[in-house]
C-alpha positions, 0 to 999 in steps of 0.5 A: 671189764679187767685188763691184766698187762701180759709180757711183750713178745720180746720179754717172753722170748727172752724168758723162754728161749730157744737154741740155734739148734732147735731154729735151724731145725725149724728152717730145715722143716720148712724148708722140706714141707715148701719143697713139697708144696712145690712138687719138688719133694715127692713127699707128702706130709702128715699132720698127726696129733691132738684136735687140742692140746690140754696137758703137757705131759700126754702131749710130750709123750705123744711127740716121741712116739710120734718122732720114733714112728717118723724114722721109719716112714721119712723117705714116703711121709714128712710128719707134723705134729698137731699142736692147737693151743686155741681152740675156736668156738662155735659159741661158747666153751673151753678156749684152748690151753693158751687161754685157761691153761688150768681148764677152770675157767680161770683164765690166767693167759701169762700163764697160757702164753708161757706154758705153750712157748716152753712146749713149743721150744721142748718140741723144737727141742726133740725135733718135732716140728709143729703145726698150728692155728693161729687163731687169735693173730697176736698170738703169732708174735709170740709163737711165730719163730717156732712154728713149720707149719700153720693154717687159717681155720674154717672161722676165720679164712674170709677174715681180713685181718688174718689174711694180712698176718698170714701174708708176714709169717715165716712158714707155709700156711694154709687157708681151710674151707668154711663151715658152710664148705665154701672152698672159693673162701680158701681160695680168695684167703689164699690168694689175698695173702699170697699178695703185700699187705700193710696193716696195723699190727704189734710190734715185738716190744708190744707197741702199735705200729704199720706193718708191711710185708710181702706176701706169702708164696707158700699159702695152700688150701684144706679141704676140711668138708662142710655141713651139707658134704665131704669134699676129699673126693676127686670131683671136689678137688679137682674143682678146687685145683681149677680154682687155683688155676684160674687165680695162679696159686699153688694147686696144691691141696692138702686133705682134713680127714677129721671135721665134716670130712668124718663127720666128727666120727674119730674112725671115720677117719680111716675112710677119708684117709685110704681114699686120699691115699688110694688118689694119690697112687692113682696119679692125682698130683694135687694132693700133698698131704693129709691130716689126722686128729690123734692122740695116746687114747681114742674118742673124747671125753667131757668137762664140766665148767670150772673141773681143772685137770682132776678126774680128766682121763690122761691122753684122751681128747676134751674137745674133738675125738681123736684115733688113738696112738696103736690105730693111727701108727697102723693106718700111716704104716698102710698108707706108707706100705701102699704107696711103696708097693705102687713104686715098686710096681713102677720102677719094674714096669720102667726097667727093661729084662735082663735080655734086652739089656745085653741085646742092646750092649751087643 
């Protein structure tokens, strides 16, 4: 066994800072995405972007085409992007650019850990806010300040000790279903760290010590399917919203349109998300928002132990396929385009005729 002394979160903080700017950015979209987990925001929220992020450069260029695009569909659609630097795994495999950032099996963390904060302060940067796993709990301290919007990944939501951190973190977060599907797991996560919690935990100057927080009041469910079946139906999350009900948590859900929901197909994809958007302009309020596993080019592509970053085609997933940018711009836009088209329809159906306007001023 090897140990290798990492920087603080403190140190790496104070290498790698961040503007006010870029923070009250940050708090701004948390501030718009809990007001929308609320039901005061109307909005629903997309979470776009790359099953994991591998190069920094196809990420950055995503972020702007994603920015751009985020203008003209901000009055339906508060967009997020995907940014998962850890990456967990069934058995074995890459880890995630935190953990072997040259994808050589190298495994140089210190750069990992610098590499991924100097994105997230570029995103932050660029107004993109950004939404993550945390995956390994430690790693919060060092992210945690530049992150809108995390979740608690299928692996980990009956987890103990990442309902105790999730309960002290500063954004909404999310518990998903397990592999199996099992939503009341989502359920009890999302409760257990809605409540206070006191643990043992790392302090910013990388000391052990008992942490106390006060539970977090914006933790929220994904259905993200399991192995035997989809769960984005209405039937599934109405029997989730129940679930909520009974324990008084948020009900609202937001849907996974990648995993078992698609059955790992990147253009399944589309399926999961017209019927989402097809419930919500039914009426159904539970739903709050829908996630996309994207990136520049569509599909996946593999590596070979030890390849680094030679010979990996720019801007295609190596880990979880992914639509590409074109059909993922398309798909928002009909999303966007259905759901303005039901307001008008509405809005008509609540304005009284012109006649019946001067009747009654008569």
């Amino acid at each position: 066994m090897r140990k290798i002394k990492l920087p603080s979160p403190k140190e790496l903080k104070s290498e790698i800072t961040s503007h006010k700017c870029s923070l009250e950015f940050i708090q701004k979209s948390r501030s718009d995405l809990t007001k929308i987990l609320s039901g005061s925001d109307q909005r629903k929220t997309l979470i776009v972007g790359p099953c994991s992020i591998h190069d920094v450069t196809s990420a950055k260029e995503y972020a702007v085409k994603l920015q751009e695009f985020s203008e003209e569909v901000s009055d339906t659609f508060l967009l997020l992007m995907r940014v998962y630097f850890a990456k967990p795994r069934t058995t074995t495999g890459w880890k995630g650019i935190l953990y072997d950032p040259n994808i050589d099996t190298s495994n140089d963390i210190e750069k990992g850990i610098k590499l991924t904060r100097q994105l997230l302060v570029d995103l932050a940067e660029m107004e993109v806010p950004v939404a993550t796993e945390i995956l390994d709990p430690l790693t919060a301290h060092y992210f945690s300040d530049l992150i809108t919007w995390s979740c608690i990944g299928a692996r980990t939501s009956e987890s103990q000790i990442h309902r105790e951190v999730a309960s002290g973190l500063p954004m909404p977060v999310a518990f998903k279903n397990n592999t199996d599907g099992n939503a009341q797991i989502a359920v009890d996560g999302a409760y257990c760290a809605s409540t206070p919690h006191t643990y043992i935990g790392v302090s910013d100057e990388g000391e052990l010590c008992s942490i106390e927080t006060d539970g977090n009041e914006n933790c929220h469910i994904v259905l993200r399917g399991g192995v035997e079946s989809t769960n984005y139906d209405p039937q599934s999350i109405i029997d989730t919203t129940d679930r909520l009900v009974k324990v008084g948590l948020n009900k609202k859900i937001i849907i996974d349109c990648s995993h078992d929901n698609s059955k790992q197909g990147h253009d399944e994809q589309i399926v999961v998300f017209q019927s989402v958007i097809h419930q919500i302009i039914e009426g159904n309020k539970s739903l709050a928002g829908l996630i996309l596993e994207s990136h520049l080019e569509a599909g996946r592509q593999d590596i070979q132990t030890g390849q680094n970053s030679t010979g990996i085609e720019y801007g295609k997933s190596i880990t979880d396929p992914c639509l590409d940018w074109e059909t993922t711009k398309n798909l928002i836009k009909w999303g966007y385009d259905r759901i303005k088209k039901e307001e008008e329809i509405h809005e008509k159906k609540l304005t009284p005729p012109a006649h019946a306007s001067s009747c009654l001023s008569n």
